[in-house]
PALO-243030 format. One line per 10 residues: number of its first residue (from 1); their letters; for each residue x negated, y negated, z of C-alpha. Coordinates in Angstrom, 1 decimal, decimal comma, always signed. Each point is the difference from the previous one (the first is absolute). Layout:
N
NUM	A	X Y Z | ...
//
This chain:
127
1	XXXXXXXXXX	-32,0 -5,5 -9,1 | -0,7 -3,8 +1,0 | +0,5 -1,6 +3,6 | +3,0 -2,0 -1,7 | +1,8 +3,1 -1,0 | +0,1 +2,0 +2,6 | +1,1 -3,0 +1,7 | +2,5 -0,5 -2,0 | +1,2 +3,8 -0,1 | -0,3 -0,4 +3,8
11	XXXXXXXXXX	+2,2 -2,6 -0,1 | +2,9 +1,0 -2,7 | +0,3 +3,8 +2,3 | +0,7 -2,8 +3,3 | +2,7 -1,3 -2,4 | +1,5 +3,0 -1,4 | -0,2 +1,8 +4,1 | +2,1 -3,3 +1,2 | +2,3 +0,4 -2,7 | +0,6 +3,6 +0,8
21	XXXXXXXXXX	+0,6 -0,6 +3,8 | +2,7 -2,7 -1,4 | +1,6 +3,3 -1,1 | -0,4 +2,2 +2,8 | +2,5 -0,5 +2,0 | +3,6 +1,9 -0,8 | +2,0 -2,8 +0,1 | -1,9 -2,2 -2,2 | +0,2 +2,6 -2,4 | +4,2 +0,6 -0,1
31	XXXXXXXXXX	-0,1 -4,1 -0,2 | -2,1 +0,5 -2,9 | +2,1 +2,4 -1,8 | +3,4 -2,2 +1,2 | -1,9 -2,5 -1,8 | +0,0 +2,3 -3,4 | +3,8 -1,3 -1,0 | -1,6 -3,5 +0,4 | -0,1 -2,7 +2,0 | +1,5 +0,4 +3,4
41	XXXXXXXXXX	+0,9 -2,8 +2,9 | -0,9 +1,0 +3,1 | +3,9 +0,9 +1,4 | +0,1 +1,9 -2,9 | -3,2 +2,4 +0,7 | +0,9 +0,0 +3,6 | +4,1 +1,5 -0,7 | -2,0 +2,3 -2,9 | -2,7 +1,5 +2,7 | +2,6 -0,1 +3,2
51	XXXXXXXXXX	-3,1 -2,1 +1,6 | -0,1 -3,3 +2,0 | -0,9 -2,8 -1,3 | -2,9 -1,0 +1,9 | -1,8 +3,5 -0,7 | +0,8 -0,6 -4,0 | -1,6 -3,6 +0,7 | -3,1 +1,2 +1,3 | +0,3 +2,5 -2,4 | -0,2 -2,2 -2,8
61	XXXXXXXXXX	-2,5 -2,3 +1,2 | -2,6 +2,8 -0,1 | +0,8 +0,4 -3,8 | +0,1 -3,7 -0,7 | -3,3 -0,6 +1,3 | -1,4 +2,9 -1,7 | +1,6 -1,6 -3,2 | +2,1 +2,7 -0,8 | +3,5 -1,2 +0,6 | +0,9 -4,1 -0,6
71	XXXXXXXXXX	+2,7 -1,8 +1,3 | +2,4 -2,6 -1,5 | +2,0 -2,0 +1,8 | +3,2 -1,1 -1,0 | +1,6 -2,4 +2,9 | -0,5 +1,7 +3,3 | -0,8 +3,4 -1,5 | -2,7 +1,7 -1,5 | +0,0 +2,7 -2,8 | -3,0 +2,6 +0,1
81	XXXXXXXXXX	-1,1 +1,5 -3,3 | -3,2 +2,1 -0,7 | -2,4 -2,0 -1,4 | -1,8 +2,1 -2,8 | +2,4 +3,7 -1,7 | -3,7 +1,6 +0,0 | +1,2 +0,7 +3,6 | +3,1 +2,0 -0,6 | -2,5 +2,3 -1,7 | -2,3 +0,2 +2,1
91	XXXXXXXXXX	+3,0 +1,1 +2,7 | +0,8 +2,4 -2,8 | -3,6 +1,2 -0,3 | +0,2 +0,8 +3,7 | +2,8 +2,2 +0,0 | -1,2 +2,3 -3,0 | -3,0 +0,7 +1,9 | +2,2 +0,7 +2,9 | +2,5 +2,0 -2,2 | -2,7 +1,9 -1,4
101	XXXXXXXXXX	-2,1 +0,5 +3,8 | +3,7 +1,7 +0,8 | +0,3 +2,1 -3,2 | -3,5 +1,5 +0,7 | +1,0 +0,6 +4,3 | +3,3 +1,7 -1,3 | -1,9 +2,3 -2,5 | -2,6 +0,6 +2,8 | +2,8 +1,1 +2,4 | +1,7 +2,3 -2,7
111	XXXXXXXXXX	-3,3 +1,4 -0,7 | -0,4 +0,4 +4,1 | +3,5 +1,0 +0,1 | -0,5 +2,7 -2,9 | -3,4 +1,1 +1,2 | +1,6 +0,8 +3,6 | +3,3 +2,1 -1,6 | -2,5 +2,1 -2,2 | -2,3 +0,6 +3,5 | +3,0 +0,8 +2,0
121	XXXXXXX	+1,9 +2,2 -2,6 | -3,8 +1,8 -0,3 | +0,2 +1,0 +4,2 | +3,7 +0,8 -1,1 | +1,6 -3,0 +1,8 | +2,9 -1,6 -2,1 | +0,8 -3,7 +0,4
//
């Protein structure tokens, strides 16, 4: 691999680790999915999420530099919309993986749970 490329691949993981802190935070994420139905003035997210205005602001400001939110305004207000769909799946991507991280946890704990009753029941304890 050249200088340039791992430059470049050096540069494109600083992207995509900004982009992913635009997401980590939980209320950036419910204004995300709010946004799903479609564009949204800022009143509107704020009665939706039960949150003040000033924290949606800020809120939004993260996402809007990171380019995944825009704004239109429209006389004094503005109307947030996300930017590119591919980000709805991504969201979506997310919670299969944490869907599927619970599946496996609750099979462990049955398994756990199982393993236990048949020890027990073997000392001739009953649960």
């Amino acid at each position: 691999m050249r200088l340039f490329e791992c430059a470049e691949m050096i540069e494109l993981s600083h992207i995509k680790a900004e982009f992913f802190k635009a997401l980590a935070h939980p209320l950036r994420i419910r204004i995300l999915d709010a946004l799903r139905s479609g564009e949204l003035g800022v009143n509107e997210l704020c009665s939706r999420l039960a949150v003040e205005q000033s924290t949606v602001s800020q809120q939004l400001a993260i996402l809007r530099t990171r380019d995944i939110v825009t704004g239109r305004k429209r006389g004094n207000m503005v109307f947030y919309s996300v930017r590119d769909p591919a980000t709805f799946r991504l969201l979506d991507a997310v919670q299969d993986i944490f869907n599927n991280h619970l599946i496996n946890v609750k099979d462990l704990l049955a398994q756990l749970e199982s393993n236990s009753a048949v020890e027990l029941a073997s000392k001739g304890w009953h649960l």
